[in-house]
C-alpha positions in Angstrom: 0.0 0.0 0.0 2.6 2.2 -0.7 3.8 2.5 3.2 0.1 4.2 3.7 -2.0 2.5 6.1 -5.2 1.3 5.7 -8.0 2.9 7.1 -9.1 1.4 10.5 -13.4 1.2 8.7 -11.3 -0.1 5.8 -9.3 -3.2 7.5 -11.5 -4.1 9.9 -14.0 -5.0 7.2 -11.8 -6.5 4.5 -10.8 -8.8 7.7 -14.2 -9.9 8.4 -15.7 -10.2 5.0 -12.4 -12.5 4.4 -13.1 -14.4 7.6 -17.1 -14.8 6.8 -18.4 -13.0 9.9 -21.7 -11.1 8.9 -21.8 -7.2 9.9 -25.3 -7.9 12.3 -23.4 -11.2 13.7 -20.1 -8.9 14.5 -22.0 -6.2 15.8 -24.0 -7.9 18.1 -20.7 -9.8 19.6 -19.6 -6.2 19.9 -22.3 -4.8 21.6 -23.0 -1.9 19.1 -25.8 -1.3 16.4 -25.0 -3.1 12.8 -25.7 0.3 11.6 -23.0 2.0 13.6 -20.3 -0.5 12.7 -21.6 0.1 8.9 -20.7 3.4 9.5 -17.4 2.8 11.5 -15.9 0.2 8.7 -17.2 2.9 5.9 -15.1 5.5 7.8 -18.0 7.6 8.6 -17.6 7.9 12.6 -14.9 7.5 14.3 -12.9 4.1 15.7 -15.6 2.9 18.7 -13.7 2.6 22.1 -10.8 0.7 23.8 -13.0 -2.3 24.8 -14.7 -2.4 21.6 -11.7 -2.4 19.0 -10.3 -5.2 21.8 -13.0 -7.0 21.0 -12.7 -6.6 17.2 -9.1 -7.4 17.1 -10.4 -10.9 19.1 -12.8 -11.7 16.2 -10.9 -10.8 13.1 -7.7 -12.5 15.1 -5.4 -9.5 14.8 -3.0 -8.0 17.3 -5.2 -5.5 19.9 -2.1 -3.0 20.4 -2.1 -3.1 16.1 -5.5 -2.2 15.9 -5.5 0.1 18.3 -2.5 2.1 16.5 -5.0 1.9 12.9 -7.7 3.6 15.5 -5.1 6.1 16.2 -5.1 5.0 19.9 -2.2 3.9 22.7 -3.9 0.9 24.5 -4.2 2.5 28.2 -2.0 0.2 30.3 1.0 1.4 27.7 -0.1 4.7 28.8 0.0 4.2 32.4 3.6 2.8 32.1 4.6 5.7 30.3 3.2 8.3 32.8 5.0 6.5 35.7 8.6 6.4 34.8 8.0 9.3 31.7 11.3 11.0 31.1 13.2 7.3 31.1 10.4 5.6 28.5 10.6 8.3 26.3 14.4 8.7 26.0 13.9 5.0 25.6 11.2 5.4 22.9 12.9 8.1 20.6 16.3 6.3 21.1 14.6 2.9 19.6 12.8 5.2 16.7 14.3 3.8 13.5 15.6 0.5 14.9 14.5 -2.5 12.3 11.8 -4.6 13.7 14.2 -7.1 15.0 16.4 -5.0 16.7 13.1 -4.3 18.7 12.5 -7.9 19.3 16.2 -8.2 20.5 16.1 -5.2 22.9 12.6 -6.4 24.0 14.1 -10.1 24.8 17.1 -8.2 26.6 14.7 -6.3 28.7 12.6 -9.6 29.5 15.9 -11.3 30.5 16.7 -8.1 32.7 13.5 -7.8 34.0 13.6 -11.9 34.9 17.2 -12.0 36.7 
């Protein structure tokens, strides 16, 4: 997609259409109108809340944090970590910016080993 991202209405349909979930049968799992999700997957209103897009992410079988970042959200426990130690996360954060995805996964499995000693 040319490094654009798909809209959050966008994906989250293609995914269930592709996974055969009806729009009424995902909706009700969701607890929300079919016509509300309609509008949410044709990018009419806005990404529903935390819980909900949780929820989504269950039923299409995508990553939560993922889906969150195509609602243009930060799942909230990854805010409260950041607001307790903030200075040290984000020095941490902007020094990791531009690392290739598995440098991530090594610093992440250093920090686990850290964390675990």
């Amino acid at each position: 997609m040319n490094g654009v991202r798909e809209k959050f209405g966008a994906f989250i349909r293609r995914e269930r259409e592709s996974k055969e979930i009806g729009l009424r049968e995902m909706a009700k799992i969701i607890g929300v109108s079919p016509t509300y999700l309609s509008k949410v997957e044709r990018d009419e209103f806005p990404p529903p809340a935390e819980d909900k897009v949780r929820s989504i992410a269950g039923i299409i079988g995508c990553d939560a944090d993922d889906l969150l970042a195509r609602a243009g959200r930060v799942s909230t426990d990854i805010t409260d970590i950041i607001k307790r130690q903030p200075v040290e996360l984000a020095s941490l954060l902007r020094t990791a910016n531009g690392l290739t995805t598995d440098d991530i996964a090594r610093l992440t499995r250093q920090a686990q080993k850290a964390k675990d000693e």
